[in-house]
Structure formats: structure tokens, C-alpha cells
N, C-alpha and C positions, 0 to 999 in steps of 0.2 A: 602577450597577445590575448585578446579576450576570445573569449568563446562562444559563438552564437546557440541562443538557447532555441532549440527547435520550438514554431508557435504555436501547434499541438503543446506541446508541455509547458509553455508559457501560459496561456490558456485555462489548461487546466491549475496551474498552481495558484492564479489570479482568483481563481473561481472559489476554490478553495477558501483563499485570506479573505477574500467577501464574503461571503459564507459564514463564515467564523465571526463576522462582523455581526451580523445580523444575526447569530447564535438558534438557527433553526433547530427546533427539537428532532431528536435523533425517532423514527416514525419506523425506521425498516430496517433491520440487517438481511441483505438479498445473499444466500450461497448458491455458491456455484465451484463450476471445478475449471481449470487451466491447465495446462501441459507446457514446461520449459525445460530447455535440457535435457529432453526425454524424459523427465517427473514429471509426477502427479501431483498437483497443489491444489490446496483446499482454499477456495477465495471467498472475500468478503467484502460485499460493497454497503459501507451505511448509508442508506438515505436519510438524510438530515443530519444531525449534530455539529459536534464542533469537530471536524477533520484533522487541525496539528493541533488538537488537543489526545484524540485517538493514536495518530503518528509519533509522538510523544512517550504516550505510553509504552508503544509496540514498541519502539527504541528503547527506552529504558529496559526491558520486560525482557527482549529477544536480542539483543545488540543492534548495531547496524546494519540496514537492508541492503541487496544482493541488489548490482547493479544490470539490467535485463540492458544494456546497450554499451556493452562495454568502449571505451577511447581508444586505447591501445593496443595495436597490432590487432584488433579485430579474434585476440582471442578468449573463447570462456574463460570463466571462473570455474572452482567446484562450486558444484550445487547449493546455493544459499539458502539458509534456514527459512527469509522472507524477503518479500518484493512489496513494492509498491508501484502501481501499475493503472493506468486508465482510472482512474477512482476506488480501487480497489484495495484491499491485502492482500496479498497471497501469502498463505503458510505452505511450508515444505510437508509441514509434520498437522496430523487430524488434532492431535491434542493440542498444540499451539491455538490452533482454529480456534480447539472449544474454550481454553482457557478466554479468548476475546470477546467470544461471544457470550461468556458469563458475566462477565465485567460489565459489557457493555448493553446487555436484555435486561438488566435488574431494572 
């Protein structure tokens, strides 16, 4: 049975692969903070660049991102190291943050 992908997140991931297409230079890393789980997450939104070229990295770098809307039985996870969220990262951890933001300000 297939899955409907909600069209907020459809949306957003189309935006994304366009995006990427057109290879906008990366102009802003915007921080900001989130709360999930009861943490404190240190988030990051680029304005411009290549987005699953970023996605990518943070995978490789940090393993697999923590899913903020989980399927089953409607219950948490432990606390994920990262999310991906509205345009953003979110790290669990400030030094995760800063290692992205080194990479990616140069």
C-alpha cells in the first residue's frame, strides 16, 4: 500500500530538487534555536546553495536523521542527534552545529 506524502513535505522537497537545479549560491546560514522532545536544538537554515548536496554531507558526517513525525504507534524515539525539518538542520549537539557551519561559511 502506498503512502501519501503530506503536500507541505511534497512541497518542500520539489523546492529543494529545483533548487539544486539551478545551483543558487549559498548567500546566508540563518541560526536559530527549536525545542523537540523537550531539547534544545541548535538549527540551521541555508539560504541558497545546493540543499541534498548539504543533506548529504550531514548524512554521511552524523548518520541518519531523527524522524520528528514518527508512523508507528504514534510513539517517540530517543532523542536524535539531527532532524531535518521546514528547510532546516537541526543538531541536538552546539558542536555538530558548528562543525556545518565551518564547512559550509568557508
Amino acid at each position: 500500500m502506498a503512502m501519501a506524502i503530506p503536500k507541505q513535505q511534497l512541497y518542500q522537497d520539489l523546492t529543494k530538487i529545483l533548487n539544486d537545479m539551478y545551483d543558487p549560491p549559498l548567500t546566508e546560514l540563518k541560526c536559530s534555536y527549536g525545542e523537540f522532545l523537550d531539547t534544545k536544538f541548535y538549527c540551521v537554515e541555508p539560504v541558497g546553495g545546493r540543499w541534498t548536496e548539504m543533506e548529504s554531507w550531514v548524512r554521511n558526517t552524523f548518520g541518519e536523521p531523527g524522524d520528528m513525525w514518527p508512523k508507528e504507534h504514534f510513539m517517540w524515539p530517543e532523542t536524535p542527534r539531527w532532524l531535518q525539518n521546514n528547510s532546516k538542520f537541526w543538531f541536538r549537539d552546539e558542536a555538530d552545529r558548528t562543525l556545518f557551519l565551518m564547512k559550509y561559511s568557508a
